[in-house]
C-alpha positions in Angstrom: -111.8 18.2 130.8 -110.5 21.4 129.4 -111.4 24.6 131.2 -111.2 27.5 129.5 -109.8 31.4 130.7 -111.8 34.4 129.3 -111.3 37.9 129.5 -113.4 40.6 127.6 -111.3 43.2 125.6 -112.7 46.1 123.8 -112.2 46.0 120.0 -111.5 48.8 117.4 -114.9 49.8 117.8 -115.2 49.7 121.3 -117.4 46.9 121.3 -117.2 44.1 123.9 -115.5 41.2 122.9 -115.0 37.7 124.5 -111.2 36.6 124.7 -110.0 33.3 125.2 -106.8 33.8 127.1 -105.8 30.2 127.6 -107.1 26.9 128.2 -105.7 23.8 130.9 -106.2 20.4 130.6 -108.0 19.6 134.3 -108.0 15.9 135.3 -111.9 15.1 136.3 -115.0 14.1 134.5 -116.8 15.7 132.0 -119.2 17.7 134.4 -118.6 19.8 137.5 -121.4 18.8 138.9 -121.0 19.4 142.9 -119.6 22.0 145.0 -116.2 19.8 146.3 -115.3 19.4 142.7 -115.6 22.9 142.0 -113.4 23.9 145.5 -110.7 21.5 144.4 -110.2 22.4 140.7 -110.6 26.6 141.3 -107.9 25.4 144.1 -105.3 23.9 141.5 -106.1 26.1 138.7 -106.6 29.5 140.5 -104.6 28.6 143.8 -107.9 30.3 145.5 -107.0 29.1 148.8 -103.8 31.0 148.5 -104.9 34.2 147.6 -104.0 37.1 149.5 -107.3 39.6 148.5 -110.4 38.6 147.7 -111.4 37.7 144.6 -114.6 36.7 142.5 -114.9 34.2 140.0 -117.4 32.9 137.5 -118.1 29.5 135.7 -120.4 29.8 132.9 -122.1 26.4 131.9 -123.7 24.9 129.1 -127.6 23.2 129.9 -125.3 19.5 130.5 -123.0 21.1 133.5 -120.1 21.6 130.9 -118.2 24.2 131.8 -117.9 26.8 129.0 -115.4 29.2 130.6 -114.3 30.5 133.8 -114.1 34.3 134.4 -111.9 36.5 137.2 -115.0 39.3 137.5 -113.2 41.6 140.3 -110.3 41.4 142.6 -110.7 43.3 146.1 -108.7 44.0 149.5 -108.5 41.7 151.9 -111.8 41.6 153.2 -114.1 42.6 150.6 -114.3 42.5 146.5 -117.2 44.1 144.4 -119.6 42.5 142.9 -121.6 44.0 139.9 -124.1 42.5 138.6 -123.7 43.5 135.1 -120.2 42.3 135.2 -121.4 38.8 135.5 -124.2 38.7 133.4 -122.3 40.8 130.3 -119.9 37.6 130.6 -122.5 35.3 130.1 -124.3 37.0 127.6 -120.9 37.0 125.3 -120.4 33.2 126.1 -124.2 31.5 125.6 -124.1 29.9 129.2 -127.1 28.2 130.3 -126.3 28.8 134.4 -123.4 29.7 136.1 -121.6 29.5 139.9 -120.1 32.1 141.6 -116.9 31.9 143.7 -114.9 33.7 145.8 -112.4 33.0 148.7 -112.0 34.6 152.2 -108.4 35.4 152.7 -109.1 34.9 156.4 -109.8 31.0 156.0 -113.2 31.8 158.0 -115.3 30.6 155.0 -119.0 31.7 157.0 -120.9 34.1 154.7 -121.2 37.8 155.9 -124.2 39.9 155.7 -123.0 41.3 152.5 -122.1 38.0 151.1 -125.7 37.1 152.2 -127.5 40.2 150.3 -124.9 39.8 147.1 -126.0 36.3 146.3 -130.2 37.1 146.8 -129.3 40.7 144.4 -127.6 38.1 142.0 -130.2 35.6 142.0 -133.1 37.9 141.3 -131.0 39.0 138.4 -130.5 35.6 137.1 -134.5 34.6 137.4 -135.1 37.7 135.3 -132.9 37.3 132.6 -133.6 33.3 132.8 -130.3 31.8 133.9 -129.7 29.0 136.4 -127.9 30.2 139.7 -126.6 27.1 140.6 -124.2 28.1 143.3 -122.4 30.6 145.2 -119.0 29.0 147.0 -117.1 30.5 149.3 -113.5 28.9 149.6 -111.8 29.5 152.5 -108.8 26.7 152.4 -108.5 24.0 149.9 -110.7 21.6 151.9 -112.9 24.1 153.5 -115.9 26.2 151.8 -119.2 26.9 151.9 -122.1 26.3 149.6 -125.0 28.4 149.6 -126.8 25.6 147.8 -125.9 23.0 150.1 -127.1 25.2 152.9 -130.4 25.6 150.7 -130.1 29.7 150.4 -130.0 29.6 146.9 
């Protein structure tokens, strides 16, 4: 599968654009179609588990559960990163995504949503059921083998 890096850049006219930055051959099948796969490829791509802040990632996908690209949306402090709604949904606006999944790791390894955490992903899927994208997940990664899924916990 090949997983592509975005960024957006503003262009001459200061309009948004959508960047590919680069793009890594990942050894699974075509689909990313459950949380585990998800931990264990943002873990060898990103080195998630490894990170030292927090930081907040989307994966836009395509109606099939193709990835179409994978976005770094904010990077925070070691407890805490921001999450803006706009910021996520500008990103898949520019890229045609169908759904998405948020992610974002827990430097402390404690991988058990806070309040905030909590409130973020109910904000975010209110958003998405407006503007008629599938929320498919929220992860939160706290080692390479330990996370947690707000849709396997059914909050999503």
């Amino acid at each position: 599968m090949r997983v592509n890096i975005y960024d957006l850049r503003k262009n001459v006219d200061c309009r948004v654009q959508l960047i590919k930055e680069k793009g890594i051959n990942y050894n699974v099948e075509n689909k990313l179609d459950n949380p585990l796969k998800i931990v264990r490829m943002m873990c060898d791509v990103f080195s998630v588990h490894e990170k030292y802040e927090e930081h907040l990632w989307l994966i836009a996908f395509n109606a099939t559960l193709r990835p179409i690209g994978i976005f770094e949306v904010s990077r925070g402090t070691i407890d805490a990163t921001m999450v803006i709604n706009r910021d996520i949904f500008t990103r898949l606006c520019l890229c045609g995504a169908a759904g998405f999944v948020l992610i974002h790791n827990h430097p402390s390894l404690d991988c058990s949503p806070s309040k905030q955490d909590i409130e973020t992903t109910k904000t975010v899927k209110q958003a998405a059921d407006l503007m008629g994208y599938t929320f498919f997940d929220h992860l939160i990664i706290g080692d390479a083998e330990n996370y947690y899924s707000f849709a396997e916990n059914k909050q999503i």
